[in-house]
N, C-alpha and C positions, 0 to 999 in steps of 0.2 A: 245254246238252244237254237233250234232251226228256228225259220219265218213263219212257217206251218203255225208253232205253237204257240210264236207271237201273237196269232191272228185266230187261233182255234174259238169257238161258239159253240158251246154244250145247248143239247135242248131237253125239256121236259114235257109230261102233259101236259104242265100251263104256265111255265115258263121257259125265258131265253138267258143263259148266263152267257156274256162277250165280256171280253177284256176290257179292263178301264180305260179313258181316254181322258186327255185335259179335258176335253169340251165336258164333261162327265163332274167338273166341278163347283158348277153352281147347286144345280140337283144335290148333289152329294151335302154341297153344306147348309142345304135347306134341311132336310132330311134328317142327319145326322145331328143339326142344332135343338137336339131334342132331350133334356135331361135324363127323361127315362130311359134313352137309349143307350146314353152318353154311361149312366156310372155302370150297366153291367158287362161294358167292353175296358178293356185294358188301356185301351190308347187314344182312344176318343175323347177329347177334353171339353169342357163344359166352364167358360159360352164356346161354342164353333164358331169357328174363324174364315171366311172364304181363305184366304192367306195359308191357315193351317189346311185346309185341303187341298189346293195347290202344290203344296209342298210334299205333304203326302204322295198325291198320285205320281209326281214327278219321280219322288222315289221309286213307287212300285213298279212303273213302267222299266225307268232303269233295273231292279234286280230281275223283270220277266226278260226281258234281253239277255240277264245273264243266266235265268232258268231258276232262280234260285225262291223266288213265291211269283205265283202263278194270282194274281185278283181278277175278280170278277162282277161285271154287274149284274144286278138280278132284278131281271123285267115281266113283269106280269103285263097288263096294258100300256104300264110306265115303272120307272125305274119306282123299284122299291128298296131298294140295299144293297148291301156289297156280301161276297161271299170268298174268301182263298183258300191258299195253300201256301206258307210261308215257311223260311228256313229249310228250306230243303235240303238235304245235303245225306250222305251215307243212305240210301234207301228210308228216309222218315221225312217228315214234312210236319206244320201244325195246323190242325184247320181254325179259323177265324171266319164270325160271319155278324150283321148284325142286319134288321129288318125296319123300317118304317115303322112306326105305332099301326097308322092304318092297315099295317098286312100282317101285323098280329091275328095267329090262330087262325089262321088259313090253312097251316100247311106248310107255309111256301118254305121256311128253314129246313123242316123235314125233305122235301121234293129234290131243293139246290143242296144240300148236305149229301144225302146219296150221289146226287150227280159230279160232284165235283171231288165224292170219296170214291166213286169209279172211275172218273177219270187220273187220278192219283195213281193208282192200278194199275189200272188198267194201259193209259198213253205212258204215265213218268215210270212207269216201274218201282211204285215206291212198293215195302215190308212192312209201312207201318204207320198211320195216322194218328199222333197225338192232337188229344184238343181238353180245353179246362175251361171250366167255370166258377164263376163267381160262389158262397153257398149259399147265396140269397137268393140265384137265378135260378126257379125251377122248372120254367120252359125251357131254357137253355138244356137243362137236365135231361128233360122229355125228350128233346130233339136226340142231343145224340143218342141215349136210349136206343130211340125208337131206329136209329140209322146202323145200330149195330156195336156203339163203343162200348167199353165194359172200367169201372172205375180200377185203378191203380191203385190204391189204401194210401195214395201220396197226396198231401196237401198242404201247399205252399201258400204264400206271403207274397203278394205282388201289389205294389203301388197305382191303384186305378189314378188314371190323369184325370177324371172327371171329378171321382171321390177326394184328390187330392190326398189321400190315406191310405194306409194298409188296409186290404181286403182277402180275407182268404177264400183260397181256389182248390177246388178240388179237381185232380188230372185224370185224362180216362185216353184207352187207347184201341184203336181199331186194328187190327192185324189185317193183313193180305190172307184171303181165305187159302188152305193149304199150308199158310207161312206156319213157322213155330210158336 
C-alpha cells in the first residue's frame, strides 16, 4: 500500500471519515462500551476494555500498512464510530461499521457506507463488497439496503464476542456496478 492510502480522508455532506489513530483510543472505548452496540457487531466485546482497543487499533494500523483493511473514523462534530473495509484480498473486501447510540438514525451509517463502498471502487479496485448482519439487527439491514447490497440466501453462524453465543447472520453483497 502506498503512503497516500495510509493517510487518505473521504468526505461526505456532514461527515469526515480518516484513518484510525492510537490517540483514537480512548473515544473509541468510550463509545463502543455500550451494550447495545457491542452485541450487534461481531468483535466488539462487552464490557470494553481501553486494553482491548489498543490492541485492536494496533492491529488495524498494521494491516492498513499492508493494504489489507482499510478503518476509519467517522466524525460528524465528534467522533461518532468506526467504519472499514477488511479482508481484502482477490478484488472483495468486507464492510464493518458500528455508530454511537447518540448518532443513531441520522443517516450517518447510510452517508459513511456509500462512501467508503466507493472508495472500495473506486481507489482499491475492489469487484465486490461483502457485509452481514446479525438477524436481530434491522437498521443494520436498512443501511446496507438502502447503500445498494442485495442478500445472498446464505446465512451463517458466527460467535458474537459481546453475545458470547452463536448469532445468526445473514450475508449480503454489493458488486462493482458493470461487474458480473
Amino acid at each position: 500500500m502506498t503512503e497516500d492510502l495510509q493517510n487518505i480522508t473521504l468526505y461526505t455532506e456532514r461527515l469526515t471519515l480518516r484513518p484510525v489513530i492510537l490517540e483514537d483510543t480512548d473515544w473509541i472505548s468510550v463509545r463502543s462500551h455500550d451494550y447495545e452496540i457491542a452485541k450487534m457487531t461481531l468483535s466488539i466485546p462487552y464490557p470494553q476494555t481501553r486494553a482491548n482497543v489498543l490492541r485492536f487499533l494496533q492491529e488495524w494500523i498494521s494491516q492498513a500498512k499492508e493494504g489489507t483493511d482499510y478503518i476509519f473514523a467517522i466524525i460528524n462534530t465528534q467522533p461518532c464510530g468506526l467504519i472499514g473495509l477488511d479482508n481484502i484480498a482477490n478484488g472483495t473486501a468486507e464492510l464493518g461499521y458500528w455508530l454511537s447510540r447518540k448518532s443513531w438514525g441520522l443517516g450517518y451509517a447510510t452517508e459513511a457506507a456509500k462512501a467508503i463502498t466507493a472508495f472500495g471502487f473506486s481507489t482499491l479496485g475492489l469487484d465486490q463488497i461483502t457485509a452481514g448482519h446479525f438477524i436481530d439487527n434491522h437498521a443494520s439491514a436498512r443501511v446496507l439496503e438502502k447503500v445498494g447490497f442485495h442478500y445472498t440466501g446464505e446465512i451463517c453462524h458466527l460467535v458474537s464476542a459481546a453475545r458470547k453465543t452463536e448469532v445468526h447472520c445473514k450475508q449480503m453483497i454489493l458488486k462493482q456496478e458493470g461487474g458480473g
